[in-house]
Each structure stands twice: as structure tokens, then as C-alpha cells.
MIVEX-700557 format. One line per field, with one value per residue: residue in three letters; y, x, z of N, C-alpha, C, O in turn. Coordinates in steps of 0.2 Angstrom, whole numbers. Example, Ala and Ser with C-alpha at 12.3 -4.5 7.8 and 13.67 -1.06 7.14 Angstrom:
type	ALA	SER;
n.y	-28	-11;
n.x	66	64;
n.z	39	35;
ca.y	-22	-5;
ca.x	62	68;
ca.z	39	36;
c.y	-16	0;
c.x	66	64;
c.z	39	39;
o.y	-17	6;
o.x	71	67;
o.z	42	40;
This chain:
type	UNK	UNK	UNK	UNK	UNK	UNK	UNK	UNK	UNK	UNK	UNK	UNK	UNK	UNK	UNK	UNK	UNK	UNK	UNK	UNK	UNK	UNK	UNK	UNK	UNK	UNK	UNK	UNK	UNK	UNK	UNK	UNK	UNK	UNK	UNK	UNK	UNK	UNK	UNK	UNK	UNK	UNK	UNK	UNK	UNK	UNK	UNK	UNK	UNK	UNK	UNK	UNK	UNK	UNK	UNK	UNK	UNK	UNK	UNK	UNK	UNK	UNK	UNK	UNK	UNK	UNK	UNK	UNK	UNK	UNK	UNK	UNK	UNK	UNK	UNK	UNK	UNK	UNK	UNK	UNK	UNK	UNK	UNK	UNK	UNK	UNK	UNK	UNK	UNK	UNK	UNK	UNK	UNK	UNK	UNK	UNK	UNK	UNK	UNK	UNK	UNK	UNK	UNK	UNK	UNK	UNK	UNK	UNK	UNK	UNK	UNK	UNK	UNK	UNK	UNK	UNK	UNK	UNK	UNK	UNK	UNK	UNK	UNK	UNK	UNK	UNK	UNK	UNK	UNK	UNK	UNK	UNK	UNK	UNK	UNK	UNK	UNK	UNK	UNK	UNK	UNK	UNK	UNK	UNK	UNK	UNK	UNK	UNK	UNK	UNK	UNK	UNK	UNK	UNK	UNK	UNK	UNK	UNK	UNK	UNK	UNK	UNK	UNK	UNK	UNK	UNK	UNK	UNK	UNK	UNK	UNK	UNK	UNK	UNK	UNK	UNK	UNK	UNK	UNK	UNK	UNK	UNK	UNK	UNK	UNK	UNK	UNK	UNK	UNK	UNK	UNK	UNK	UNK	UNK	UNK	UNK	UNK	UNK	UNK	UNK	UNK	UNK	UNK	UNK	UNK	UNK	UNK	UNK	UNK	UNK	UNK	UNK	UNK	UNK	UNK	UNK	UNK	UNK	UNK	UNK	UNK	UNK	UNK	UNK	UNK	UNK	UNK	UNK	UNK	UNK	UNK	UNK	UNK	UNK	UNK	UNK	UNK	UNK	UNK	UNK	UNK	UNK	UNK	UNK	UNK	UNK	UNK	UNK	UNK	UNK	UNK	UNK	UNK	UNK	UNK;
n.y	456	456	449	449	460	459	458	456	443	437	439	429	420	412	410	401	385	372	378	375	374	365	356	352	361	371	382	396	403	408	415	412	418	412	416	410	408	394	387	396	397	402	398	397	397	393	394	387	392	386	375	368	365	366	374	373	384	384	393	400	413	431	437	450	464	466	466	476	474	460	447	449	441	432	437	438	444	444	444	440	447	456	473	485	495	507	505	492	483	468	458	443	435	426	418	412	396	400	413	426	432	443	448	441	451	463	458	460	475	479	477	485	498	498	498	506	520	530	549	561	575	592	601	613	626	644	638	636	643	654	665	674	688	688	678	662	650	634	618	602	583	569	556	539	526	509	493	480	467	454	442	432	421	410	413	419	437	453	470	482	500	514	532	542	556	572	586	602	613	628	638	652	652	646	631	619	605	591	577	575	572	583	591	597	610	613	618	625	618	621	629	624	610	610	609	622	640	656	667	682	692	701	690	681	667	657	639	628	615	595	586	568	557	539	525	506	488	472	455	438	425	429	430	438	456	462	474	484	489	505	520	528	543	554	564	579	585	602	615	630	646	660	676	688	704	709	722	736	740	755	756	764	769	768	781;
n.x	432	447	466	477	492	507	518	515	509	517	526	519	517	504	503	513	515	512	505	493	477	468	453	447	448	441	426	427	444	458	470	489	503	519	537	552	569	580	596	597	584	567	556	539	525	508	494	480	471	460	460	472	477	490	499	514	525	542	554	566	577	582	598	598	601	610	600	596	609	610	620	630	625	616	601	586	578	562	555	560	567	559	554	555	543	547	539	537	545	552	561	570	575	590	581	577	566	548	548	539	529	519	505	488	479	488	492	479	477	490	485	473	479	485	474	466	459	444	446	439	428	424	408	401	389	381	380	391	404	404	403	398	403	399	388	381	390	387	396	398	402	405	407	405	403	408	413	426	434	445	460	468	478	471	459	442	442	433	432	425	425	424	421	425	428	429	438	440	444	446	451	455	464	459	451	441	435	422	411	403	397	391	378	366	359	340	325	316	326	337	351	359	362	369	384	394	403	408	414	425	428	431	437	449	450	452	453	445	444	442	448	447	446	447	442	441	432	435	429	429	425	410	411	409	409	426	436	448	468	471	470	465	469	460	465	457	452	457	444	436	432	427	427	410	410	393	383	373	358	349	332	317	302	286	277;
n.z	455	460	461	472	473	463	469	485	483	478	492	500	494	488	476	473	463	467	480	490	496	508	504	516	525	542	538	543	547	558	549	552	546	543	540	533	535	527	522	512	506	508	518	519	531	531	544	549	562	568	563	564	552	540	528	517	507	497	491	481	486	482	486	500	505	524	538	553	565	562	551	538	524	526	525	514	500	499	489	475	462	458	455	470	477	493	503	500	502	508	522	523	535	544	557	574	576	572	571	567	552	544	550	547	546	543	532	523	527	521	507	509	506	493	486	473	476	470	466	474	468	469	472	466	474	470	455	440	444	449	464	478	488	505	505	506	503	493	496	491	489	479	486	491	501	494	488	489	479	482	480	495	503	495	498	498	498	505	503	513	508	514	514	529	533	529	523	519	508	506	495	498	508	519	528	532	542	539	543	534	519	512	502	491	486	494	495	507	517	532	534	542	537	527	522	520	517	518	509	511	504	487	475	461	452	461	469	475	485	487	502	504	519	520	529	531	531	531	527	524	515	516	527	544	545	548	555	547	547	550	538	522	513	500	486	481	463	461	460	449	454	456	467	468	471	476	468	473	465	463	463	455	461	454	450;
ca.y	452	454	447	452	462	452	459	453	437	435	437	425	412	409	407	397	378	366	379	373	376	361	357	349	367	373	386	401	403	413	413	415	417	413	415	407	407	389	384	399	397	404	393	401	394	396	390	391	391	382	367	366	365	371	373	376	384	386	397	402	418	432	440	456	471	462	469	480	466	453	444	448	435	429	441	439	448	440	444	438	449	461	480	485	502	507	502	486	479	463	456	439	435	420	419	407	394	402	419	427	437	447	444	443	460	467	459	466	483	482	478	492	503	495	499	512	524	537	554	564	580	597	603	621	631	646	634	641	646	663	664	682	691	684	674	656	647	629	612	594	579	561	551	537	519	506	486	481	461	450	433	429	414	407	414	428	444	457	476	489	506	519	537	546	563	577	591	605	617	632	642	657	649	644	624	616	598	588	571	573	575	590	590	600	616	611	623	624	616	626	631	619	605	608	611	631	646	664	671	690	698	699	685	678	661	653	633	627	606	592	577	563	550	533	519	500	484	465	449	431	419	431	431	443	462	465	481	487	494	513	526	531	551	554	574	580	589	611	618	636	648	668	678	692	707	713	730	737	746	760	754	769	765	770	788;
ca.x	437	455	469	482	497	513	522	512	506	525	527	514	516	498	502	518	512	508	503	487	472	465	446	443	447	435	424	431	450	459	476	494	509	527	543	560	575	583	598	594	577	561	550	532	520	499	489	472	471	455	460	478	481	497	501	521	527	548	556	574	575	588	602	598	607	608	593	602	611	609	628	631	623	611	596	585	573	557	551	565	567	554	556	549	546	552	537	536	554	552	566	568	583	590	580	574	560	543	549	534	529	513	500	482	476	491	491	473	478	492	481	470	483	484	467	465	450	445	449	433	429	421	403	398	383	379	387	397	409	404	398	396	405	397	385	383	394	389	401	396	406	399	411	401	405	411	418	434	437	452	461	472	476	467	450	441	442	430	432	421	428	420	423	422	430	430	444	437	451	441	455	457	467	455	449	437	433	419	410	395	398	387	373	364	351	333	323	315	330	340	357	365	360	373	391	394	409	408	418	422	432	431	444	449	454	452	455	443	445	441	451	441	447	441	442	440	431	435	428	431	421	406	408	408	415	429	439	455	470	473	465	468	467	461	467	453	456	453	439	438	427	426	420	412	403	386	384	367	357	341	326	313	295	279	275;
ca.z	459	458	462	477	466	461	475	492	483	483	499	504	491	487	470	468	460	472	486	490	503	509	507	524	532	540	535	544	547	559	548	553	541	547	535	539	529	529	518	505	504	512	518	521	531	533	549	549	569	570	563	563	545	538	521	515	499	497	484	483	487	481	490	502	511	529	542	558	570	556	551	531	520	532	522	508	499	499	480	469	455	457	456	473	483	499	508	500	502	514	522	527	538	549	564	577	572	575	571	564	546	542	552	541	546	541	525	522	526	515	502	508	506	486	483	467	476	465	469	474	466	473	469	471	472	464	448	435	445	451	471	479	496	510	503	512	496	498	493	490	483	478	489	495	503	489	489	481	481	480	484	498	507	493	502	494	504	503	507	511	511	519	516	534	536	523	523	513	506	503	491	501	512	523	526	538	541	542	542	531	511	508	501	484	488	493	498	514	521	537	532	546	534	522	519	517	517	517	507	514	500	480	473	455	452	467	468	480	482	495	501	510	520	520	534	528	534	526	528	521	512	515	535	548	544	553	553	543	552	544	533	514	511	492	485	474	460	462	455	447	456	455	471	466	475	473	467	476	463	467	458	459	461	449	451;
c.y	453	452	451	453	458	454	454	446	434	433	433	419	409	408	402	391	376	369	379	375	370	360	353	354	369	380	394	400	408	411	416	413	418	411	415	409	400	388	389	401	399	401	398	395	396	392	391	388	386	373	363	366	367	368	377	381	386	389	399	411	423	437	447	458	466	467	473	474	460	451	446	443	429	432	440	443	442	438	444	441	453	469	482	494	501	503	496	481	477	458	450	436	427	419	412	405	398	411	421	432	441	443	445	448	462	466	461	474	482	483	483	498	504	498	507	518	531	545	558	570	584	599	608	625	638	641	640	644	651	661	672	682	690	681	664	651	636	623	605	589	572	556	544	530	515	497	484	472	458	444	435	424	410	407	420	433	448	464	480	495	512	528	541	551	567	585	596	614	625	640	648	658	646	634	623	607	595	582	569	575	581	588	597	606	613	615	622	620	620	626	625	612	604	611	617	634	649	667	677	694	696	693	681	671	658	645	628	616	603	586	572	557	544	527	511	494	477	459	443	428	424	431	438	450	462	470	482	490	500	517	526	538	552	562	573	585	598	613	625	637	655	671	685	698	710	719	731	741	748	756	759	766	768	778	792;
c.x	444	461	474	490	503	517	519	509	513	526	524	514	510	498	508	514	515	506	495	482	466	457	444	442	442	430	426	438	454	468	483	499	516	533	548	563	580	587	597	589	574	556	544	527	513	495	484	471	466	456	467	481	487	498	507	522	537	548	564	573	583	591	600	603	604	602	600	601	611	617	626	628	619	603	594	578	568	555	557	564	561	558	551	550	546	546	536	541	553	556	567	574	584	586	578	566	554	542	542	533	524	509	493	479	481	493	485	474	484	489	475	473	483	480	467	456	450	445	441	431	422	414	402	393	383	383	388	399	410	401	400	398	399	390	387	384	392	393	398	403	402	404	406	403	406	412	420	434	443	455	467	473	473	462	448	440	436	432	427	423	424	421	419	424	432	434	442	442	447	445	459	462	465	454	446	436	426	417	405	398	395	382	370	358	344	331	318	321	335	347	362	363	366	381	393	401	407	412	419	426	430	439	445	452	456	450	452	443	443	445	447	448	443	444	438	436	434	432	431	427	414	405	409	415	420	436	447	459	472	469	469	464	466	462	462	456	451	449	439	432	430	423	419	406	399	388	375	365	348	336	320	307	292	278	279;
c.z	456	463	468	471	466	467	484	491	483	488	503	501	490	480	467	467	466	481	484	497	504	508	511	529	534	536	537	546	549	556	550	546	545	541	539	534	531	522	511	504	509	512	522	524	533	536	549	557	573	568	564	559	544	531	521	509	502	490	487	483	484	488	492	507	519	534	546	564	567	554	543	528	523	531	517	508	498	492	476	463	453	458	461	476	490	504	507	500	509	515	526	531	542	554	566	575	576	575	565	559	549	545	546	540	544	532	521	521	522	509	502	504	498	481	479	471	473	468	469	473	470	470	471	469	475	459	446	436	448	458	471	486	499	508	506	503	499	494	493	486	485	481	493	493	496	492	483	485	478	483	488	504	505	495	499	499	500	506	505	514	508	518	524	538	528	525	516	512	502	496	493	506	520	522	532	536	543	542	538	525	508	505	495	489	488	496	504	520	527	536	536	543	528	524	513	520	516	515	509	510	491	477	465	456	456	465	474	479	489	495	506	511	520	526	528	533	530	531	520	521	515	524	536	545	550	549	552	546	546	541	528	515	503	490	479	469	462	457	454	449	457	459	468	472	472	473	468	468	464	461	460	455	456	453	456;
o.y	452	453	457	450	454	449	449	443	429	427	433	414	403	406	399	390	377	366	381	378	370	364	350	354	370	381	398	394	413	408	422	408	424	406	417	410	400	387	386	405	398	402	401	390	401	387	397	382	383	368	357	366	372	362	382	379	390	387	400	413	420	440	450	456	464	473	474	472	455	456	446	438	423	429	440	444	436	432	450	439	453	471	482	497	496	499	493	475	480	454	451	435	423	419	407	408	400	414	418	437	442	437	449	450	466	471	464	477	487	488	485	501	510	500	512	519	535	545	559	573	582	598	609	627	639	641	646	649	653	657	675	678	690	685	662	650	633	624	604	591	570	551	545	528	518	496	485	471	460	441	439	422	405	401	424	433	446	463	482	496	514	530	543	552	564	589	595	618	625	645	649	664	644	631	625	604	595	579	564	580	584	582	603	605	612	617	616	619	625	621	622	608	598	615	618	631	648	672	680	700	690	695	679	670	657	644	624	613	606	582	574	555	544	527	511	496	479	458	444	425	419	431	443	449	461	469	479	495	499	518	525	539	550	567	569	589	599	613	628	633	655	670	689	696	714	722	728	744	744	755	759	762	772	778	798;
o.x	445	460	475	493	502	520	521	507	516	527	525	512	510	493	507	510	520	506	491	484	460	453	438	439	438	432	427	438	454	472	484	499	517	533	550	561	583	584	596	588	576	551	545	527	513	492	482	471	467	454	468	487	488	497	507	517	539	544	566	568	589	588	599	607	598	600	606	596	610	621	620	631	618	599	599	574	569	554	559	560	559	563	545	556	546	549	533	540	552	556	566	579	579	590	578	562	555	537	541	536	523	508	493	477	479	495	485	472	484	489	473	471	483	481	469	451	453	443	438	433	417	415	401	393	385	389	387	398	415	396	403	397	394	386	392	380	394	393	395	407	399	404	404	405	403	412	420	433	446	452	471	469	471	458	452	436	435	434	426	423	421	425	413	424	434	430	443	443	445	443	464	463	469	456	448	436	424	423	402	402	397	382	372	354	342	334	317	320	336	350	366	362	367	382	394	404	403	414	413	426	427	445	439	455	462	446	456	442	441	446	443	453	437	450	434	437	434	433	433	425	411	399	409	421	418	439	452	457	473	463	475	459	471	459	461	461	445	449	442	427	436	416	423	401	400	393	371	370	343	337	318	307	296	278	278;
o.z	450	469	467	467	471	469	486	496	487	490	509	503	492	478	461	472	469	486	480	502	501	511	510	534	530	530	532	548	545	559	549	543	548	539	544	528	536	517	506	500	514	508	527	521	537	533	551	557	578	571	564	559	547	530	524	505	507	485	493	480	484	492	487	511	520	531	544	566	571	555	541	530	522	534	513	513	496	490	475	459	447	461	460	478	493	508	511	499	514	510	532	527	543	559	562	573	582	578	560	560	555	545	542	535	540	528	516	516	519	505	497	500	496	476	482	468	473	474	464	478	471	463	477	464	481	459	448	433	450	458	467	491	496	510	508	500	505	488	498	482	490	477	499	488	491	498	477	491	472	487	485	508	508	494	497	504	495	512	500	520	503	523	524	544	523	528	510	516	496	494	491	509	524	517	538	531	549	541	538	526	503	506	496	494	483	502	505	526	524	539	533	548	525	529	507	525	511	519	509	511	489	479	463	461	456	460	478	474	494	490	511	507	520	527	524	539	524	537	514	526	518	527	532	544	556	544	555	548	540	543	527	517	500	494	475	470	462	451	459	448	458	459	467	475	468	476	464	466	465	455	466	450	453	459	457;
């Protein structure tokens, strides 16, 4: 379990003191978030649509660069006194009441985006590195579904991210994509089972790698999955591989 990073719990105020989450809410909660700027301050608020509830939190907020069509000094930054990057700079300005923030999928999928997945690395058979002109070269990597939990809205979220496309970088400057991770040599199996390349020349120091995408789903409080907007692409790192070509030799029989 971890928490939502210092940035986005900012922006949502689920952790300043005395934001709270009622326990008469119901059990599921479809939630909205709306930020205003009143008098300097950033009033946030969180609806849980089923029941009505609203909970507030304010915080002074500090001065920003104004939005485009926005008057001078009418903008603040949301996260006071954070050091933020470009796509996390959110800007809250004067508007009309009702004017609306991040909806809850959208802070989900930021927080997808957040998530640390580890980078999936390439498998290759013949091992140690050496395969052979046209020989059916084949690839695997161990990418396989995961769950990452965290708080927001004061609910526990859940994600389950998925890898479901694999981009295979074959060194030579070649690359194919598929949807199956590859799989290890068994024998009796029919070639179209696995994830393979044909190398057609001798090559040194070839960098063969894979990136996987992944897709997300989340639930709350342990209900129903529902789907993540976006994709994460992970860069694996290059593996050393030597192609080399056979050399035929005569082997003369008995007598």
C-alpha cells in the first residue's frame, strides 16, 4: 500500500488536517472534485454522488503565471511550494462556481502514470549470446500482470496493470510487435507457439531489447474493476547477442 505522491495529494487535499470522509458514506462512491479560488484561497471540494456528501478542505495557495484569457493575479498554483514538472503544474484560477477539477478517473490515471513498473528484460534462445544465420532465433521476457495499491479520496484504490503489447527491437534494425510474451523451447511444440527472428547475415554486437506496454484497471474498497484511461510503455534494457554462420563440414563415413 502506498500513498498518493506529495504532489496529487496536494492537489486533492486528502491529507490537509481536518479533511475528513465521513463514515455514513455509502459503500461505493461515485466521486467528483471541484476547485475554486475564493479570496486567495483554494477551496476543494469531494462529492460522493450517491449520497450527497461533500467534504471541503482550504489552503492558501501561492501565486501563478496567469492561465490564457485569465486577468493577472486572478491564478494560483495549486501545490504551494512544491518543486513540480511540466505535466504536473495545476493551475487554479478565478472561475464561475461549479467550475470543475480532475475528475476521479483522471486522478487514477495520473496516478497510473506515477506507478514505478519495472522495465522488462529480453530472453534469448540459443543462450549465451551466440544464434546462427537463419536459424529461427527465439525471444521471451517475464512481463506479466501485477497490483499496485494507494489512498485517495481517503478510499483504498487498487490497480491491476496488465502488460498487453510487446515491441521487439531485434538489433539489426528490424522490430515486430506482438501480444504474447514469448515463451522458453519445449519440444514438440510448432514454431508458431513462440516468438522468433531470422537473422540473415553474420553480425557482432547486436542490442536486441523489448518494450512492453501495459493498460490498467482500478477499483475501490475492493469493488468492481473498472478501466484506466492510457497506457505506460516500459524500454528494456539491450541484450548482447553474436550472429554467427555455420560452417558446413564433410564427415567421411566407415570404409
Amino acid at each position: 500500500m502506498r500513498l498518493v505522491s506529495a504532489a496529487l495529494a496536494a492537489l486533492i487535499f486528502t491529507l490537509l488536517p481536518g479533511f475528513e470522509t465521513a463514515s455514513a458514506e455509502p459503500s461505493t462512491c461515485t466521486w467528483t472534485v471541484v476547485s475554486q479560488v475564493r479570496n486567495g484561497e483554494v477551496h476543494t471540494t469531494v462529492t460522493c454522488a450517491e449520497s450527497a456528501q461533500t467534504n471541503e478542505a482550504v489552503v492558501e495557495a501561492e501565486k501563478a503565471e496567469p492561465a490564457a484569457g485569465v486577468a493577472a493575479g486572478n491564478c494560483y498554483l495549486v501545490i504551494a511550494g512544491q518543486p513540480l514538472s511540466a505535466d504536473e503544474r495545476r493551475e487554479i484560477c478565478e472561475r464561475p462556481a461549479g467550475a470543475s477539477g480532475p475528475s476521479l478517473n483522471e486522478l487514477v490515471a495520473m496516478e497510473f502514470q506515477r506507478t514505478a513498473i519495472p522495465a522488462s528484460s529480453i530472453a534469448i534462445q540459443p543462450p549465451e549470446g551466440v544464434t546462427l544465420v537463419n536459424l529461427d532465433t527465439l525471444f521471451a521476457t517475464d512481463a506479466v500482470a501485477f497490483e499496485e495499491g494507494f489512498t485517495l479520496l481517503g478510499r483504498e484504490v487498487t490497480l491491476r496493470i496488465t502488460p498487453v503489447e510487446f515491441e521487439w527491437i531485434t538489433g539489426d534494425g528490424g522490430s515486430f510487435t506482438t501480444t504474447t510474451p514469448g515463451m522458453a523451447y519445449e519440444q514438440g511444440r510448432p514454431m508458431t507457439d513462440y516468438v522468433s527472428w531470422k537473422y540473415l547475415q553474420p553480425a557482432q554486437a547486436l542490442g536486441p531489447s523489448v518494450n512492453v506496454t501495459w493498460t490498467a484497471e482500478f477499483r475501490i474498497a475492493g469493488g468492481d474493476w473498472l478501466p484506466v484511461q492510457g497506457t505506460v510503455t516500459t524500454t528494456g534494457p539491450a541484450a548482447e547477442l553474436e550472429v554467427k554462420e555455420a560452417v558446413p563440414v564433410l564427415v567421411g563415413g566407415d570404409g
